[in-house]
OpenMM code with the backbone's topology and positions (N, CA, C; nanometers):
from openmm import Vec3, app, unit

residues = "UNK UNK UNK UNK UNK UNK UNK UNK UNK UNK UNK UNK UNK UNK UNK UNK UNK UNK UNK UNK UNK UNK UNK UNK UNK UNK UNK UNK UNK UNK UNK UNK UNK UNK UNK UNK UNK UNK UNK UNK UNK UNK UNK UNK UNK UNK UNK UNK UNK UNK UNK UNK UNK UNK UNK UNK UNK UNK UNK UNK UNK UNK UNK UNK UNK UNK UNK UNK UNK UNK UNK UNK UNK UNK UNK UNK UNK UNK UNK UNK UNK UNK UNK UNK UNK UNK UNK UNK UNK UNK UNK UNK UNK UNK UNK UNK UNK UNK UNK UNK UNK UNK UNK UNK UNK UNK UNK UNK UNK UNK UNK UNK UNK UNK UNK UNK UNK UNK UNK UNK UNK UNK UNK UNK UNK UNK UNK UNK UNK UNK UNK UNK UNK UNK UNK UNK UNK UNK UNK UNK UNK UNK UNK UNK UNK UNK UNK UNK UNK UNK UNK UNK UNK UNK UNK UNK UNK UNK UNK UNK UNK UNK UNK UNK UNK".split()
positions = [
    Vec3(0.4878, 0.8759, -0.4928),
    Vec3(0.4131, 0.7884, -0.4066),
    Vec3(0.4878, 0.7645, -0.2764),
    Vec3(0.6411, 0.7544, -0.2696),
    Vec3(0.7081, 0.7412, -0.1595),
    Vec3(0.6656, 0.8396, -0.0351),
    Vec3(0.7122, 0.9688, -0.0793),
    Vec3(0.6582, 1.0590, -0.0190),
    Vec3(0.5753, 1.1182, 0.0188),
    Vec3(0.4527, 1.0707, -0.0490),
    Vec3(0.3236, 1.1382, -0.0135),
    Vec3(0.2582, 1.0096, 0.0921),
    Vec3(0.2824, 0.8905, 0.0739),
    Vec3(0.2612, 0.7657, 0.1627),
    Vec3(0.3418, 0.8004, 0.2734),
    Vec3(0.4745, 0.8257, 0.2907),
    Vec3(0.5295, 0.8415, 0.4243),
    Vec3(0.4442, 1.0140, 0.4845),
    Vec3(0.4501, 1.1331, 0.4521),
    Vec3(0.4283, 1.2300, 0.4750),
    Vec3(0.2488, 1.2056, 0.5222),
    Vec3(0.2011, 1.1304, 0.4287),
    Vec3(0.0543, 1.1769, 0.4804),
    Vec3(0.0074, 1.0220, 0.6053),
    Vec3(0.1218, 0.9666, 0.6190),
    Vec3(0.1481, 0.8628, 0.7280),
    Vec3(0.1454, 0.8921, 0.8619),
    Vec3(0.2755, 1.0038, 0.8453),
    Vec3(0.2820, 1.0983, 0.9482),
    Vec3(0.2048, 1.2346, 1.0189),
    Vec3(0.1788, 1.2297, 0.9393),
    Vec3(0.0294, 1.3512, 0.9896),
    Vec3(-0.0719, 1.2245, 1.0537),
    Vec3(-0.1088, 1.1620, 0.9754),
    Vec3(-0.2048, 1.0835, 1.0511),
    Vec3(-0.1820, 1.0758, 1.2211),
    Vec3(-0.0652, 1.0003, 1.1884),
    Vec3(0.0056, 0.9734, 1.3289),
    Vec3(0.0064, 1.1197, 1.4320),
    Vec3(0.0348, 1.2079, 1.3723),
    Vec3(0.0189, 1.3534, 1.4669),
    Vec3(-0.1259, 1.3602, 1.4453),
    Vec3(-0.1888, 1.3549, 1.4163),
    Vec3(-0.3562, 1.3743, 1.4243),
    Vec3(-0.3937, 1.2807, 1.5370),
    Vec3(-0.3609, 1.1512, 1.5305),
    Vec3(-0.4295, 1.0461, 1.5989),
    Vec3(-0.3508, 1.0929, 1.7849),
    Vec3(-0.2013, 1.1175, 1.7510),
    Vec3(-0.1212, 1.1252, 1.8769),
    Vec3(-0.2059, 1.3326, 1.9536),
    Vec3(-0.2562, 1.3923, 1.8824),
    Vec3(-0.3207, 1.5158, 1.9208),
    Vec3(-0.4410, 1.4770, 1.9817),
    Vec3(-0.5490, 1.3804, 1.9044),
    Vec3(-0.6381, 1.3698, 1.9250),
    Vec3(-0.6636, 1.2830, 2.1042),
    Vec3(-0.5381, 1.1761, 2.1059),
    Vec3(-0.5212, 1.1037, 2.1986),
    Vec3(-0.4828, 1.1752, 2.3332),
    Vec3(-0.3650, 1.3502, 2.2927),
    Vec3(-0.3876, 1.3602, 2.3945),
    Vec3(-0.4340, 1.4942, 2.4866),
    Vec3(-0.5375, 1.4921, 2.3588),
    Vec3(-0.6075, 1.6000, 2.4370),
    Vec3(-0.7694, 1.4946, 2.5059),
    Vec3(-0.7949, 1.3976, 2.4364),
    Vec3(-0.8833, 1.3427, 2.4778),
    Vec3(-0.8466, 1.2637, 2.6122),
    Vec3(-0.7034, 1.2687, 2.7021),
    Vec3(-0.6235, 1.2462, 2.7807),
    Vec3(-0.6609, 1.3550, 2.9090),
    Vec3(-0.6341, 1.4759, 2.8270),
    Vec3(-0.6036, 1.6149, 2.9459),
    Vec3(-0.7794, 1.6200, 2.9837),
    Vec3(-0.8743, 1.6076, 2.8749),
    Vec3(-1.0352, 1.6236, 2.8986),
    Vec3(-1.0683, 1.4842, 3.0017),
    Vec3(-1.0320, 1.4042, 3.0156),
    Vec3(-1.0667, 1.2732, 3.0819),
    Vec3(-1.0012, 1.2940, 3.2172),
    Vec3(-0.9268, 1.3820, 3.2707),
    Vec3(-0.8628, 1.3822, 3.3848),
    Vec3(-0.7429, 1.2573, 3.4076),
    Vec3(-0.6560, 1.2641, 3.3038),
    Vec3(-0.5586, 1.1393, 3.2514),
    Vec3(-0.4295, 1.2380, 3.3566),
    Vec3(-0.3593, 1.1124, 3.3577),
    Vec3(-0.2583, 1.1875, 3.4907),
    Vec3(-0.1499, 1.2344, 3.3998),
    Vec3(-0.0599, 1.3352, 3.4864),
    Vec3(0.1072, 1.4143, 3.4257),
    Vec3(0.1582, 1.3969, 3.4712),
    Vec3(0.2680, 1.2706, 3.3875),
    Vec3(0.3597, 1.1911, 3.4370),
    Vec3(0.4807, 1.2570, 3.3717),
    Vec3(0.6267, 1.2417, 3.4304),
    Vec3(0.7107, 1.3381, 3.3333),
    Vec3(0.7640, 1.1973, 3.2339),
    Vec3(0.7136, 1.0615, 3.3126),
    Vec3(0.7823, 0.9416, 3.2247),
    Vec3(0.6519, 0.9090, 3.1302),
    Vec3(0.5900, 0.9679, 3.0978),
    Vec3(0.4652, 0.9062, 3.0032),
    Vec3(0.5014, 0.9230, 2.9105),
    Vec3(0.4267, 0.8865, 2.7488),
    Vec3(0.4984, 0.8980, 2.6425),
    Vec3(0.4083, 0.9957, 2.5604),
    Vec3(0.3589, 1.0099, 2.6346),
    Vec3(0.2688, 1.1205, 2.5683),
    Vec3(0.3198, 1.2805, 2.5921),
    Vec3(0.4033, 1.2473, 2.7022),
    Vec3(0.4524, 1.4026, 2.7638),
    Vec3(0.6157, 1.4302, 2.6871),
    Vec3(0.6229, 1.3330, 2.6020),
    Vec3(0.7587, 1.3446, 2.5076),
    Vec3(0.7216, 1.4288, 2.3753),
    Vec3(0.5746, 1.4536, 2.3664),
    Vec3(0.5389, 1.4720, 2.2122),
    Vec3(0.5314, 1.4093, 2.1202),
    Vec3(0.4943, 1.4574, 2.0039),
    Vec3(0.5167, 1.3874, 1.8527),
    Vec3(0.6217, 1.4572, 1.8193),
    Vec3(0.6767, 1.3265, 1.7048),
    Vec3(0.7955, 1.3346, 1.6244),
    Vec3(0.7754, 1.3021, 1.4553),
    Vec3(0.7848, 1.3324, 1.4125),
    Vec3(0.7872, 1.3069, 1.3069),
    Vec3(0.8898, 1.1613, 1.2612),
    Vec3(0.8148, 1.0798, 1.1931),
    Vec3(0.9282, 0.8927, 1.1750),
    Vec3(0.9802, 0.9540, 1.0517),
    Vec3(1.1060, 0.9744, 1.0317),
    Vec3(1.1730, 0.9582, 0.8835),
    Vec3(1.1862, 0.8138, 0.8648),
    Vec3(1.2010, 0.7589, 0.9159),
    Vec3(1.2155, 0.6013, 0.8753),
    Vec3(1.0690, 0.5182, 0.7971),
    Vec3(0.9744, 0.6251, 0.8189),
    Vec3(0.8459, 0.5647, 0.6635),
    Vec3(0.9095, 0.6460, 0.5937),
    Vec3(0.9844, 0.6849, 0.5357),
    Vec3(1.0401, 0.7495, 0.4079),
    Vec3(1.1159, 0.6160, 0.3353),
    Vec3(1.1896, 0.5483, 0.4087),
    Vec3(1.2173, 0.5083, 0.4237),
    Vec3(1.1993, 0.3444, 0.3698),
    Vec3(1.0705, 0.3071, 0.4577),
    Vec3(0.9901, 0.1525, 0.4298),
    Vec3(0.8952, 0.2307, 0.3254),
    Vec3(0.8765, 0.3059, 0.2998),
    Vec3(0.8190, 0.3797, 0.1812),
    Vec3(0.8834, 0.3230, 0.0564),
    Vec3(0.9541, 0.3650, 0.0439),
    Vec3(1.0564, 0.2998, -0.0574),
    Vec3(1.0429, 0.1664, -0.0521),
    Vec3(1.1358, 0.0923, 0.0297),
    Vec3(1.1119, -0.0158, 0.0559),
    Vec3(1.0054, -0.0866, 0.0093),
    Vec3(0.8858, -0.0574, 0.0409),
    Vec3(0.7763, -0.0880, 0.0099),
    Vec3(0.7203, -0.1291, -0.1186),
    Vec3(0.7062, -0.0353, -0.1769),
    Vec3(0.6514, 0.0245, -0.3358),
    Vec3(0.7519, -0.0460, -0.4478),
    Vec3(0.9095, -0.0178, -0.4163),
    Vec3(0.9991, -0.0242, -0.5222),
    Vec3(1.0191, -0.1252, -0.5025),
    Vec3(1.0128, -0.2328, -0.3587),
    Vec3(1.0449, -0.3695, -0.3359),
    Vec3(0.9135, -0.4420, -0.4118),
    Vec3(0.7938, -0.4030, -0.3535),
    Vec3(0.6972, -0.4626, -0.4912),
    Vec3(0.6960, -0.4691, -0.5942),
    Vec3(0.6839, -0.3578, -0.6623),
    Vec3(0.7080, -0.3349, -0.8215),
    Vec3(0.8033, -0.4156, -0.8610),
    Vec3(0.9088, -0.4103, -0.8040),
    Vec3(1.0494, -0.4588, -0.8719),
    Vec3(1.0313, -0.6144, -0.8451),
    Vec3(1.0528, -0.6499, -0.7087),
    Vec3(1.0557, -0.8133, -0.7429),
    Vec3(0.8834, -0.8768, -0.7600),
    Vec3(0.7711, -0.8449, -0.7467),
    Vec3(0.7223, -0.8874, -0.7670),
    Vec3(0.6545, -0.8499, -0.9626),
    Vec3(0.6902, -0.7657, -0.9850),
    Vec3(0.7074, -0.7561, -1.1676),
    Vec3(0.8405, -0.8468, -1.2054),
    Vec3(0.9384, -0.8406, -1.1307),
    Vec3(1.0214, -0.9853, -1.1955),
    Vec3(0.9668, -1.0869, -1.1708),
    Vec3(0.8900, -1.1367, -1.0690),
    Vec3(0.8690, -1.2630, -1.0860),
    Vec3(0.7262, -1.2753, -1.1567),
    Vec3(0.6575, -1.2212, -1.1633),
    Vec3(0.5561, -1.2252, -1.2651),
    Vec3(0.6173, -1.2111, -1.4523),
    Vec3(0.7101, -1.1353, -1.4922),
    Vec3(0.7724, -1.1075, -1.6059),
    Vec3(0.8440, -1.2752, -1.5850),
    Vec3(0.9333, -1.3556, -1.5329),
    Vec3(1.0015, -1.4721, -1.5054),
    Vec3(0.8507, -1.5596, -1.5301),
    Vec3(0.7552, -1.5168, -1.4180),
    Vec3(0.6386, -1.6599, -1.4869),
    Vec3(0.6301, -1.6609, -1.6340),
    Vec3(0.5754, -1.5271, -1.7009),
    Vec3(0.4971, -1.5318, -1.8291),
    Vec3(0.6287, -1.5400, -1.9072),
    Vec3(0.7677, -1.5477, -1.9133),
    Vec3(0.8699, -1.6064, -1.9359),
    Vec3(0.8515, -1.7243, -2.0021),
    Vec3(0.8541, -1.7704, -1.8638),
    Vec3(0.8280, -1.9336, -1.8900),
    Vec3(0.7142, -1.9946, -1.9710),
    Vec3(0.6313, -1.9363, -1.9540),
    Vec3(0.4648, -1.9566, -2.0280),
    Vec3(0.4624, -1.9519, -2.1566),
    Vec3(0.6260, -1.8458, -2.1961),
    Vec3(0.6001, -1.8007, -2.3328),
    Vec3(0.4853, -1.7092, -2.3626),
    Vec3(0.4688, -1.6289, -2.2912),
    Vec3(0.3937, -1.4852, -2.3104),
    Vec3(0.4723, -1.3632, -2.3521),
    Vec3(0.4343, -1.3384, -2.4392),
    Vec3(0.5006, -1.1982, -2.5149),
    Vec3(0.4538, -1.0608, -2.4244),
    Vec3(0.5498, -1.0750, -2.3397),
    Vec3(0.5812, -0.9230, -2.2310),
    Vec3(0.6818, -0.9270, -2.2329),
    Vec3(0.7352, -0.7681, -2.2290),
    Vec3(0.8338, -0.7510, -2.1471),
    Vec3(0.8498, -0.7142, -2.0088),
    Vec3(0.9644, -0.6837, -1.9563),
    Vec3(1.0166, -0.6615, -1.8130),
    Vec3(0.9932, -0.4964, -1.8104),
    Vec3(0.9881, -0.4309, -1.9063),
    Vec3(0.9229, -0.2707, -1.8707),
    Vec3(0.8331, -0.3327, -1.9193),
    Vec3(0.7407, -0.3742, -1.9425),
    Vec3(0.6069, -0.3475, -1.9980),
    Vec3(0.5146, -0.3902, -1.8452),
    Vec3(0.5955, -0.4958, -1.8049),
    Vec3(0.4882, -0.5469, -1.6745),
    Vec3(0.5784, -0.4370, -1.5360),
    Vec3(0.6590, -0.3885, -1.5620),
    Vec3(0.7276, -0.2778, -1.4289),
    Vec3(0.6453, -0.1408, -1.4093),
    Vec3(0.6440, -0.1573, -1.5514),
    Vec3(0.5391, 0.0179, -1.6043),
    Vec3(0.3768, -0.0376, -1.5635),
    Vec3(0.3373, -0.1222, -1.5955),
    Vec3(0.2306, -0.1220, -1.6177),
    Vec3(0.2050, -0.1625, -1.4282),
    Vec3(0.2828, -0.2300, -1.3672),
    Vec3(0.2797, -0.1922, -1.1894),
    Vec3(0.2666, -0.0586, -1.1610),
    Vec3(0.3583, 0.0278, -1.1840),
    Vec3(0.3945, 0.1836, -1.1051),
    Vec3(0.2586, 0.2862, -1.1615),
    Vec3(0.1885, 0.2294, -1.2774),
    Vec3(0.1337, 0.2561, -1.2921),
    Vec3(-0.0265, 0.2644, -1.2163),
    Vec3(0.0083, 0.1124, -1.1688),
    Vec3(-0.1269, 0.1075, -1.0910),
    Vec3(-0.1309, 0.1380, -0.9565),
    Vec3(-0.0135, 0.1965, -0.9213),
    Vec3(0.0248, 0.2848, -0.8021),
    Vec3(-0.0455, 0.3762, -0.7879),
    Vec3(-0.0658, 0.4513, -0.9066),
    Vec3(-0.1080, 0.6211, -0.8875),
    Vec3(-0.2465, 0.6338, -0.7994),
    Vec3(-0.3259, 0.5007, -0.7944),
    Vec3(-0.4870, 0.5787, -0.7091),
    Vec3(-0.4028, 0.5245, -0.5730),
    Vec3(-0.3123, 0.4989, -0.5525),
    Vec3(-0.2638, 0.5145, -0.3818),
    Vec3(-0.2023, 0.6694, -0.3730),
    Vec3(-0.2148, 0.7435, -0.4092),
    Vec3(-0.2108, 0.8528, -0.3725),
    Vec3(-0.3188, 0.9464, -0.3355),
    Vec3(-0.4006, 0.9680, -0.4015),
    Vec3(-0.5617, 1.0015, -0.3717),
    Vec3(-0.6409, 0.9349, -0.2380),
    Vec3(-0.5850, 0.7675, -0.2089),
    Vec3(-0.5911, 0.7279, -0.1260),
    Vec3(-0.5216, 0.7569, 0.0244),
    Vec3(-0.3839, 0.7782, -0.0160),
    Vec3(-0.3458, 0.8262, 0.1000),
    Vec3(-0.3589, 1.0166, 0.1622),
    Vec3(-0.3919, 1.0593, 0.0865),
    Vec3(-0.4454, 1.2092, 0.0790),
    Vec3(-0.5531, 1.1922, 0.2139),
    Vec3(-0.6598, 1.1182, 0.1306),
    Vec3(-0.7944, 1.0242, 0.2206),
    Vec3(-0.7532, 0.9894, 0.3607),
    Vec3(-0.6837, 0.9242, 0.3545),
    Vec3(-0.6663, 0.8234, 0.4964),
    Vec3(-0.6078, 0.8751, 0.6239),
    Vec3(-0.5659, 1.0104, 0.5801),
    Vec3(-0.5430, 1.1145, 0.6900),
    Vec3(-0.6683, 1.1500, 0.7608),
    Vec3(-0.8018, 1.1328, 0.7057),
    Vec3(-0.9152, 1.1212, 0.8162),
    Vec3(-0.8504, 1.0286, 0.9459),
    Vec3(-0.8887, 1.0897, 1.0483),
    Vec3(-0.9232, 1.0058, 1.2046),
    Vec3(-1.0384, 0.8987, 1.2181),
    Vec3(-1.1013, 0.8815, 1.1108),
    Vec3(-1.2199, 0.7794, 1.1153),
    Vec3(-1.1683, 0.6496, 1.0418),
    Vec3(-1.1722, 0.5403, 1.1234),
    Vec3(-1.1115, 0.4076, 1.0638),
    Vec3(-1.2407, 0.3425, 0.9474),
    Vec3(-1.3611, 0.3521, 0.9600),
    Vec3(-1.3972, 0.2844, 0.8592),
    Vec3(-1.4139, 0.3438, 0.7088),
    Vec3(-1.3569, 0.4609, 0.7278),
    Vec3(-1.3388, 0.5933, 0.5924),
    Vec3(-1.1636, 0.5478, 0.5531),
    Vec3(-1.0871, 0.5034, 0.6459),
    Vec3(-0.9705, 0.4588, 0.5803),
    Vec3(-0.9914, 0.3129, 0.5432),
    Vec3(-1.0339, 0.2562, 0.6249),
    Vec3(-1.0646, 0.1113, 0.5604),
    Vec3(-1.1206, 0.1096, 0.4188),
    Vec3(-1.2506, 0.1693, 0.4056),
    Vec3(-1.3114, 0.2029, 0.2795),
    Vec3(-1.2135, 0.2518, 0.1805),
    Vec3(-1.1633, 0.3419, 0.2075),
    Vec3(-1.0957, 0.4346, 0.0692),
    Vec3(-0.9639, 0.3155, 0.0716),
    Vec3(-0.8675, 0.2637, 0.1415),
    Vec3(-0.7466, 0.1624, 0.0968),
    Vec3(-0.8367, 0.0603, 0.0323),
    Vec3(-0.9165, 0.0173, 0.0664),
    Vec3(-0.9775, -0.1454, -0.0166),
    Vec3(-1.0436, -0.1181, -0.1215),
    Vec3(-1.1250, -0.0016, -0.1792),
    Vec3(-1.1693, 0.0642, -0.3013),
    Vec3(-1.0323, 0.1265, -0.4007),
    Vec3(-0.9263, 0.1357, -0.3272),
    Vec3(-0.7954, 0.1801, -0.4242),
    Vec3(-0.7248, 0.0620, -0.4026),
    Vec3(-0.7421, -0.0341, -0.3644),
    Vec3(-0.6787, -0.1771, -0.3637),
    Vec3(-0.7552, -0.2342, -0.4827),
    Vec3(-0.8670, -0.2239, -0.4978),
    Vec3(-0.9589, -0.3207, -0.5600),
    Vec3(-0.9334, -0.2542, -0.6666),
    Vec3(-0.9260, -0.1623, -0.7058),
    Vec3(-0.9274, -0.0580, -0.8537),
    Vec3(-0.7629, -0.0726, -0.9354),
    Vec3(-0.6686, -0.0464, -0.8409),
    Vec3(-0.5713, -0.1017, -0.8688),
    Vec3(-0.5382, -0.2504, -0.9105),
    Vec3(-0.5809, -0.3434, -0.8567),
    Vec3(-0.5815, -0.4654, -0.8635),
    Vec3(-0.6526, -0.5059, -0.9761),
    Vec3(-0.7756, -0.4546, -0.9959),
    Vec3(-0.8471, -0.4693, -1.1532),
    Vec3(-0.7640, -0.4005, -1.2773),
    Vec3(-0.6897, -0.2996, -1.2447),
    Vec3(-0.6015, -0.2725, -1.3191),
    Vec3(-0.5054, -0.3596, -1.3742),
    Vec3(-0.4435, -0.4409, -1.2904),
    Vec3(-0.3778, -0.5685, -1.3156),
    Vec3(-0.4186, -0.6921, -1.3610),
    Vec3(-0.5211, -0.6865, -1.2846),
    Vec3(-0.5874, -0.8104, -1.3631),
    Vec3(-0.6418, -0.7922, -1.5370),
    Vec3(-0.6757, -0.7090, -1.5569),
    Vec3(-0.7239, -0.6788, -1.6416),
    Vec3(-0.6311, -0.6287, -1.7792),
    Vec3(-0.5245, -0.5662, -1.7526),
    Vec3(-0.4155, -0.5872, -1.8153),
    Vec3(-0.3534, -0.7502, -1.8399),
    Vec3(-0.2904, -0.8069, -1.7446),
    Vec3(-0.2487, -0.9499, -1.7222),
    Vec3(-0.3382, -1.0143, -1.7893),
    Vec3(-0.4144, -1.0333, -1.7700),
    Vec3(-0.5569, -1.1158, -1.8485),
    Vec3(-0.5009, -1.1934, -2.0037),
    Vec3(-0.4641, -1.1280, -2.0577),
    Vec3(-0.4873, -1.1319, -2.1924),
    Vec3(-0.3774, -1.2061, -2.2448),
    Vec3(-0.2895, -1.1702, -2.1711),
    Vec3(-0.1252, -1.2656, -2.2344),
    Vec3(-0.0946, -1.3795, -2.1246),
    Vec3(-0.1427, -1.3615, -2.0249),
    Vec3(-0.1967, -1.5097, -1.9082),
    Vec3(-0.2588, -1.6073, -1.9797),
    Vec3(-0.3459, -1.5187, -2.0503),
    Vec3(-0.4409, -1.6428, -2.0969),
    Vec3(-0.3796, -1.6950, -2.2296),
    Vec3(-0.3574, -1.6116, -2.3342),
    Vec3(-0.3202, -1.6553, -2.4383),
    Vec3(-0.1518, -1.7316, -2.4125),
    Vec3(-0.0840, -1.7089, -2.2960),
    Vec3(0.0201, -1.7914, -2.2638),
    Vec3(0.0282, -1.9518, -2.3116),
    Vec3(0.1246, -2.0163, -2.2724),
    Vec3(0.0791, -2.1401, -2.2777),
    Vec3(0.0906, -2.1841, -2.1096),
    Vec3(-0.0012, -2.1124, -2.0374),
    Vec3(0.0216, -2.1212, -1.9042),
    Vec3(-0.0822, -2.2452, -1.8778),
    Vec3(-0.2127, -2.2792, -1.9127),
    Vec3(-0.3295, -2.3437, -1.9564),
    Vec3(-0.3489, -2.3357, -1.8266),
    Vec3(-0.4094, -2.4806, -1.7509),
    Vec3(-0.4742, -2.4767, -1.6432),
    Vec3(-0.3981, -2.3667, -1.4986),
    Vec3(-0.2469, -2.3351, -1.5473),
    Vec3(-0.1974, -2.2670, -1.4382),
    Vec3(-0.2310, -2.0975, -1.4595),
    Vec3(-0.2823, -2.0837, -1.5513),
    Vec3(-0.3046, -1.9425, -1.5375),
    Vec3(-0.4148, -1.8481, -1.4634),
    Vec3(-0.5530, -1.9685, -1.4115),
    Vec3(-0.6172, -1.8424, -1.2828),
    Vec3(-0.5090, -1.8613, -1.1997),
    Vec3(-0.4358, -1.9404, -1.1384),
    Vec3(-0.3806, -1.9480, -1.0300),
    Vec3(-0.2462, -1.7988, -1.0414),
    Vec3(-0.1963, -1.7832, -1.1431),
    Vec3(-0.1215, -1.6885, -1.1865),
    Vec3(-0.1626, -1.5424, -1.1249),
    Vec3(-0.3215, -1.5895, -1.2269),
    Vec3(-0.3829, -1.4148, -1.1903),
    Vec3(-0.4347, -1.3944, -1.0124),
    Vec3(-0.4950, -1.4984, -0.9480),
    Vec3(-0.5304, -1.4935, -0.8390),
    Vec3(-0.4034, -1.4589, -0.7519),
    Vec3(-0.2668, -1.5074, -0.7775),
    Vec3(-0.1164, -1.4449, -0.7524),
    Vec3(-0.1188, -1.3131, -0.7197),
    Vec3(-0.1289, -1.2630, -0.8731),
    Vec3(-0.1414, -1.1423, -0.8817),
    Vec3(-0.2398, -1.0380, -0.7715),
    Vec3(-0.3435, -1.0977, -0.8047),
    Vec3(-0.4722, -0.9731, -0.7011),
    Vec3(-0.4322, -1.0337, -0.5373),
    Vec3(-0.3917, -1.1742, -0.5156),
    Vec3(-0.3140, -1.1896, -0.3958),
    Vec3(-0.2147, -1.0854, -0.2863),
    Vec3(-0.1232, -1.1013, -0.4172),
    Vec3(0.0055, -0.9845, -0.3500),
    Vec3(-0.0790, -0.8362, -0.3244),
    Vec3(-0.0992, -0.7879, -0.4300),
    Vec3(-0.1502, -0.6679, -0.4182),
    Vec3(-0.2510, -0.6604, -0.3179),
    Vec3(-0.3018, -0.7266, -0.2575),
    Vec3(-0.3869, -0.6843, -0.1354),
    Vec3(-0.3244, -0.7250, -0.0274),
    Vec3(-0.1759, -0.8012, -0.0458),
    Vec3(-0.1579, -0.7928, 0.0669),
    Vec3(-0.0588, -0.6825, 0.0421),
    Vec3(-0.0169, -0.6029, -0.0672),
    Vec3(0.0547, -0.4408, -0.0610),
    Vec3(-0.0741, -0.3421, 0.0135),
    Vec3(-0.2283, -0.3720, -0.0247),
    Vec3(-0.2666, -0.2694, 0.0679),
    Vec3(-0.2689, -0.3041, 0.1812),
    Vec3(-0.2734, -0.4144, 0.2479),
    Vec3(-0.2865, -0.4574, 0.4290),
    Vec3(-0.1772, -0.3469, 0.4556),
    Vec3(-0.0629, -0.4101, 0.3795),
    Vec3(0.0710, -0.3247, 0.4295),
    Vec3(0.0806, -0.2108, 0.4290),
    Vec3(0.0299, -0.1268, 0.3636),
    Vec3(-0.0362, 0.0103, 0.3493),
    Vec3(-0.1038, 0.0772, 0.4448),
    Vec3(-0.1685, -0.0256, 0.4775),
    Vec3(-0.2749, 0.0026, 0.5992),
    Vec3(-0.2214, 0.0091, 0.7544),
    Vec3(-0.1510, -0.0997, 0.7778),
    Vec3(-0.0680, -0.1225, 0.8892),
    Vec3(0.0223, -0.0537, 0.9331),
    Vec3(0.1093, -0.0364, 0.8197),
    Vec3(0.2479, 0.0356, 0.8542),
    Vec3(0.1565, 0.1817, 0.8502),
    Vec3(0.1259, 0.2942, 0.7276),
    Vec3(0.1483, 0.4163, 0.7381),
    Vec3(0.0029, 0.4627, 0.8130),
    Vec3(-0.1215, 0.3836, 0.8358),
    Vec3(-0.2451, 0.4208, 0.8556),
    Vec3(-0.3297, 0.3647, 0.9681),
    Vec3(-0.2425, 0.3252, 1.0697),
    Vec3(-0.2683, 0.2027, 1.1935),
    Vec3(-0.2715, 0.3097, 1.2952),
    Vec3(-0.4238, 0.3593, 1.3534),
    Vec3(-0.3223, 0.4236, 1.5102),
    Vec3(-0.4955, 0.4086, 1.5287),
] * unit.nanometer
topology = app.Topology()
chain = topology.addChain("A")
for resn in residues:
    res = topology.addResidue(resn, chain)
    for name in ("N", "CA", "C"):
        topology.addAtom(name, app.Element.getBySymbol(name[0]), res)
């Protein structure tokens, strides 16, 4: 997921930076030697990077602190069971980011918030069951709404950082 999120990040970005500047040279756009368009594309290793960052910083502290709530709740999980059962709901962000290399923003909008939402039901729907049977009582929608919380704001971040141009 690291790599295919940073890699198909970067194409985007050379798609969008091609598209920009040839739709530049067709418009009668001026040739400046200080423009930034006349530097080229580069490829960012540094989404390889917040790639990581990203994904493994979610999974990890936000499955500890969800594994630390149902802790406390006295819910019978473990710390791989809720880590696995995250990385797991990773996998339709890949299919997604395959997708989002389209140049059309409401085809990336669509495909991140349909693999946000699918993912996120994944969680919820897992979580569900030992949330509830916790002794979390009245605090447990607030738990799960936590849950589908973060994760949409992992796809904003998704969206912003590797799929913004």
């Amino acid at each position: 997921m690291v790599f295919v999120s940073a890699a198909t990040g970067n194409y985007a970005a050379y798609l969008a930076h091609n598209s920009s500047s040839s739709s530049k040279g067709k418009s009668g756009g001026h040739d400046n030697d200080d423009d930034d368009d006349s530097q080229g594309w580069y490829y960012d290793i540094d989404k390889v990077g917040g790639s990581m960052a990203l994904f493994y910083g979610y999974v990890g502290i936000v499955g500890l602190l969800l594994w630390a709530s149902l802790r406390w709740f006295k819910a019978n999980v473990s710390l791989a069971q809720v880590w696995c059962t995250y990385g797991y709901s990773m996998c339709i962000f890949i299919p997604m980011a395959v997708v989002s290399v389209v140049p059309i923003e409401i085809v990336r909008w669509s495909v991140l918030g349909a693999a946000t939402f699918a993912s996120g039901m994944f969680l919820l729907l897992t979580f569900r069951k030992p949330v509830m049977e916790s002794q979390a009582g009245a605090k447990a929608s607030p738990i799960l709404l936590a849950i589908m919380g973060l994760h949409g704001a992992l796809g904003l971040a998704l969206k912003f950082y590797f799929f913004n141009y």
